[in-house]
Structure formats: structure tokens, C-alpha cells
C-alpha positions, 0 to 999 in steps of 0.5 A: 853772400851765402854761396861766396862764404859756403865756397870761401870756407870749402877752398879753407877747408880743401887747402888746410886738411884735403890736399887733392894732388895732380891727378884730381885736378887733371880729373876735374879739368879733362872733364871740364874740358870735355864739356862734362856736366859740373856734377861730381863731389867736391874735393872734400866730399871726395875726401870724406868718402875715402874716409868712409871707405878706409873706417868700412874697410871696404875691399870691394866697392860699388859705384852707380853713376862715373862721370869723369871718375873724380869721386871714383879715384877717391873711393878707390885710393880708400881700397887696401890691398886686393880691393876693386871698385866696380863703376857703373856709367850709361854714356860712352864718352863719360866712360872713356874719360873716366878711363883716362883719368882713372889710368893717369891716377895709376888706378886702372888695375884696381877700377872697372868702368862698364857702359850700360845703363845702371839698372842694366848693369845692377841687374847683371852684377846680381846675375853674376853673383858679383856681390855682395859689396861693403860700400856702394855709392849712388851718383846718378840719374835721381829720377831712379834712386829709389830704383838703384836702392832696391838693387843695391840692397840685393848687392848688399850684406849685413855691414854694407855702406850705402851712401846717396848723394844730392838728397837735399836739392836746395830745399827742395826735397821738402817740397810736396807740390814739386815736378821735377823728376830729380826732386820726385826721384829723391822724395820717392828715394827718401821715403823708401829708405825711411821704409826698409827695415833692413837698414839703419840710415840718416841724412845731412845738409851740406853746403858749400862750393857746391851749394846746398845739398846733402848725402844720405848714409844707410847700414845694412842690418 
């Protein structure tokens, strides 16, 4: 009854103040379609990250992890004029779907998608001197969060946003006897945001179609 409530009051909330239009839902179905794992944020996680994007002003956006780009085109359409998204995704044909959906929402010229595995490609973009970033988003694979963090605070500046989601795992963040990687990955994850100084962060539970998990939220000093 938990799970039909939490998704009954996710499609209110989606229908009445979130609105996603054709191209979201072509995203969400091409990667259906694909046979892509079911991971991507909802549409009204998607649309509080376009707020955040908008309340940042952010012009120049980082993201760990594409998938079929559905979170992508919602950083992206936060962007105002002459802002970019850089997209970080391992798997080729993730890629390339992501590429197709994010052409279809007229985006193409604004959003760059590399293939490489995502310490890889932090490792390049600090190389580069691509950043610093005002808002990065951490999607990926939670065996590496702490990783992705310690790389996305070398791209990061006084003011940058950085945004992790699945931080709650249904609970099972708090289990210390756990062995799965994910809920490893986001204990190690945690503890090292809790650790840095260089930053102010929290977190919060969320439920609803997805079920019960959560986002951590950190500010760069």
C-alpha cells in the first residue's frame, strides 16, 4: 500500500506542477525500449534539478553517469543563454541513446555526452582545465561515489552545487553489516561528505514512484 500511495501522489504532483512534455516521454520510452535499466529520476526529481539549475544560475554543468539522457535534458533546459552540460557515460549504446533523445529535445548543441568510464573522464576534464563547474550531479555507478566526489570537488569552485542521488537505498544506507557494493559505496560516499571541510552538505529521504530513497546536496565553500 506504501509503494501505490508513494506512486499515486508522484503522478498528482507530476500532472498538477511538472508537466513533462513529448520529448521526456519519448526519452523515457526510447530508453525503455532499449532495454535500459529503469534508473533514471523521476519527473519531479527531474524537475527540482532544473530548479536547482535555474536558483544556481549555473551555465556550466557537470554530469556523472547519462543513461538515456532523461535527467540530462532536465539539467539542460535549467541552462540560460551560452550554458553547456557536459555528460559523463561508460556504455556506448547508453551513449548513443542518450544522443538521440537529447537531439529530439533540440539540445544537441548545448550538451556533450563522452564515453569513457567516469574516473577516466574526471581525470581528463581536470587535465583539460575544463572546469571549475557550478552544478555537478553524481548518477552512477555508487561502488565510486566517494571517488566521483573527490574528483568533483578538483572541478568544483567556491559556490559549485553538488547533488548525489540513491543516498538512502531503502534504509539500507544505515545498515553497517551490509555488503552490497552500492550500499558500501554510498556509506564510504556519506562519511566523506561528512568529512570535507571544504563544503556544506545535507540529505533527504524521498519517496514516491521510485521508492524510498534520497539526494544529498553539498555547497562548496
Amino acid at each position: 500500500m506504501k509503494q501505490e500511495l508513494w506512486t499515486a501522489v508522484d503522478d498528482y504532483i507530476t500532472d498538477l506542477l511538472v508537466c513533462a512534455d513529448a520529448p521526456l516521454q519519448v526519452a523515457l520510452e526510447e530508453s525503455l525500449k532499449a532495454g535500459l535499466p529503469p534508473h533514471q529520476v523521476s519527473p519531479a526529481q527531474g524537475k527540482l534539478l532544473q530548479l536547482l539549475v535555474r536558483l544556481r544560475e549555473a551555465q556550466n554543468i557537470l554530469e556523472i553517469g547519462t543513461l538515456g539522457g532523461y535527467s540530462t535534458i532536465w539539467l539542460a533546459r535549467g541552462l540560460g543563454e551560452g550554458g553547456r552540460v557536459v555528460t559523463l557515460e561508460s556504455d556506448a549504446g547508453h551513449a548513443e541513446i542518450a544522443r538521440d533523445n537529447i537531439a529530439r529535445s533540440g539540445l544537441a548543441g548545448i550538451v556533450e555526452v563522452r564515453v569513457a568510464p567516469a574516473l577516466d573522464a574526471l581525470s581528463r576534464l581536470a587535465a583539460d582545465g575544463s572546469g571549475p563547474f557550478d552544478l555537478i550531479f553524481i548518477d552512477a555507478d555508487k561502488a565510486n561515489s566517494e571517488h566521483y566526489l573527490s574528483r568533483a570537488l578538483e572541478l568544483s569552485a567556491t559556490g559549485t552545487v553538488i547533488i548525489a542521488d540513491n543516498v538512502v537505498r531503502s534504509g539500507a544506507v544505515v545498515d553497517e553489516t551490509s555488503t552490497d557494493p552500492s550500499v558500501t559505496g554510498t556509506r564510504r560516499f556519506m562519511e566523506a561528505l561528512a568529512a570535507e571541510p571544504r563544503v556544506s552538505a545535507t540529505a533527504l529521504q524521498t519517496v514516491g514512484a521510485k521508492g524510498h530513497d534520497g539526494f544529498a546536496l553539498a555547497l562548496v565553500l
